[in-house]
N, C-alpha and C positions, 0 to 999 in steps of 0.2 A: 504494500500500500504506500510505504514510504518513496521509492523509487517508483511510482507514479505520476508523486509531484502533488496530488491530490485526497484527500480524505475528509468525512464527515465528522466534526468534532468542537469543541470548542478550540483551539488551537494554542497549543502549553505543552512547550518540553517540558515533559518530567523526572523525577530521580526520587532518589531513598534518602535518607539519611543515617548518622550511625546509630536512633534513635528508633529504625527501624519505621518511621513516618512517611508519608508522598511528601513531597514538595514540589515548589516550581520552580524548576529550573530559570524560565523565561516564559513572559507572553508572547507568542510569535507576533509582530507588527499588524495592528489592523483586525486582527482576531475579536471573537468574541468575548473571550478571556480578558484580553486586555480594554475591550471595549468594559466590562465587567468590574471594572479593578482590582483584578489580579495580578501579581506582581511578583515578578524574583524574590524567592526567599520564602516564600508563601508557604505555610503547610496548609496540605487539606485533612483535616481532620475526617469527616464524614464524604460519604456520594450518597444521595438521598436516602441518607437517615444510616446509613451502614457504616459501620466505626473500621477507617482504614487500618489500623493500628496490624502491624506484622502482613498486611497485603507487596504483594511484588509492585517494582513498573508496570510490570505487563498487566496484571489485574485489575491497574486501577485504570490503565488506556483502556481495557474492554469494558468496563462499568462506565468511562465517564467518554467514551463514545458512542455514537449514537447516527441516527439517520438526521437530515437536516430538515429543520423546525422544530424538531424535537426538543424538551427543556429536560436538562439536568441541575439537580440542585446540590450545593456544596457547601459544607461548613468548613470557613477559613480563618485559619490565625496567621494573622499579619504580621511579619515579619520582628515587630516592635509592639505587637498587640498585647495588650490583657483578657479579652477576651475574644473568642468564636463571632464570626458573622457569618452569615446564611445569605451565599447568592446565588440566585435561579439565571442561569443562561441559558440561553436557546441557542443549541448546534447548527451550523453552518459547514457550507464548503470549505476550507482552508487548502488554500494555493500554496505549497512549497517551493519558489522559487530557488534552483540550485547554484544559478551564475548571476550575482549582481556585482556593480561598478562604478568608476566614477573617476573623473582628471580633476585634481588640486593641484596649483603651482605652490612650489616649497622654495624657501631659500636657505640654503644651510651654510653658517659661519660656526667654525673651531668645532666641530664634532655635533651642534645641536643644528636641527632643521625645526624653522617654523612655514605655517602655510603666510603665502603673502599673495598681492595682488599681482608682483612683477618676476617669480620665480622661474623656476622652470617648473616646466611641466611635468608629472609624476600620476602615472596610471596604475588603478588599483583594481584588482578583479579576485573577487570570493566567491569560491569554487565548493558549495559546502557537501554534493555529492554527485555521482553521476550517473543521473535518475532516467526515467523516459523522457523528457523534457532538457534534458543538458546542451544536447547539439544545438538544435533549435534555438536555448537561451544563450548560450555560448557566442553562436554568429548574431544575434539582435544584440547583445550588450557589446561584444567588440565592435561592432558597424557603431555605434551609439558615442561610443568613445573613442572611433576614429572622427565622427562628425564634432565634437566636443573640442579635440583637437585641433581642426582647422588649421592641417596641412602643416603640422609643426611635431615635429619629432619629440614622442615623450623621452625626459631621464632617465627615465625609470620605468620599467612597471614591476610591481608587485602583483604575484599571485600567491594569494590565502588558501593555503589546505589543510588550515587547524580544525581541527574536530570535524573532517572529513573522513568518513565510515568505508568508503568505496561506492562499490557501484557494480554495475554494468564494464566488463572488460572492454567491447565495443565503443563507448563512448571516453575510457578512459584514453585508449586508444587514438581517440579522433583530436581530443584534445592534446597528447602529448605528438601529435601529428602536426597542429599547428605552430608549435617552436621546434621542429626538426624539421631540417630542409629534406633530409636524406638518412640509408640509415633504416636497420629494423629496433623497431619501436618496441616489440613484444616477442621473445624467446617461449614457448608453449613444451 
């Protein structure tokens, strides 16, 4: 489902804690979660009315997903809470975008870089898996950030493959195709 790019859900990486809790990891942007106020660091206490307490990740993605329109309800201690609140979301589509990007110009004096208006230009592309959707987002975000550029050679570019899971060999593939001129890419 995750290498789809798409899933019904409120949209919130999750994780455990040494407490043996869910937490949130992150609201993913735009989600219903974060539309929610949901927030890093979140515990969930409950999924309508059931006490997570010693439940997996994966238990609590299959209770707190759902078809879209559907409402789950949650009981959440805030990060810096004293007590539990109870909020009802309604599940949605949530779009995993795998390849976003972006040109800032930096200027960098004695080892620091800041962004500035007259830098050079420095291109950044987060590559977070290489899902159904990667090629396709791959070439719309490099096109995007050649047009951003306007015919000026970046400094740099950074590519992000921090907490990058894998993927698709194929798509790994295509990508590590686009910074080799020549040359096999994959030994099998």
């Amino acid at each position: 489902t995750q290498l789809a790019g798409e899933f019904s859900g409120i949209g919130a990486e999750l994780s455990s804690n040494e407490d043996k809790r869910i937490i949130v990891v992150a609201p993913l942007d735009a989600s219903p979660a974060q539309k929610a106020g949901i927030k890093a660091g979140d515990r969930i206490l409950k999924v309508n009315e059931e006490d997570t307490t010693g439940w997996t990740v994966a238990s609590a993605v299959d209770k707190i997903r759902g078809p879209k329109g559907s409402t789950v309800n949650l009981s959440i201690l805030h990060e810096r809470g004293k007590a539990p609140v109870n909020v009802k979301i309604v599940r949605d589509t949530i779009v995993i975008k795998s390849v976003t990007g972006w040109v800032k110009n930096f200027s960098c004096e004695k080892g620091s870089c800041a962004e500035t208006s007259g830098g050079l230009p420095i291109a950044y592309i987060r590559l977070s898996q290489f899902g159904d959707k990667t090629n396709d987002e791959w070439v719309t975000t490099v096109s995007s950030l050649n047009g951003k550029l306007a015919s000026k050679k970046p400094a740099g570019i950074i590519l992000d493959l921090r907490n990058n899971p894998g993927g698709y060999l194929n798509d790994a593939v295509f990508i590590a195709s686009e910074f080799l001129d020549r040359g096999v890419v994959v030994i099998q």
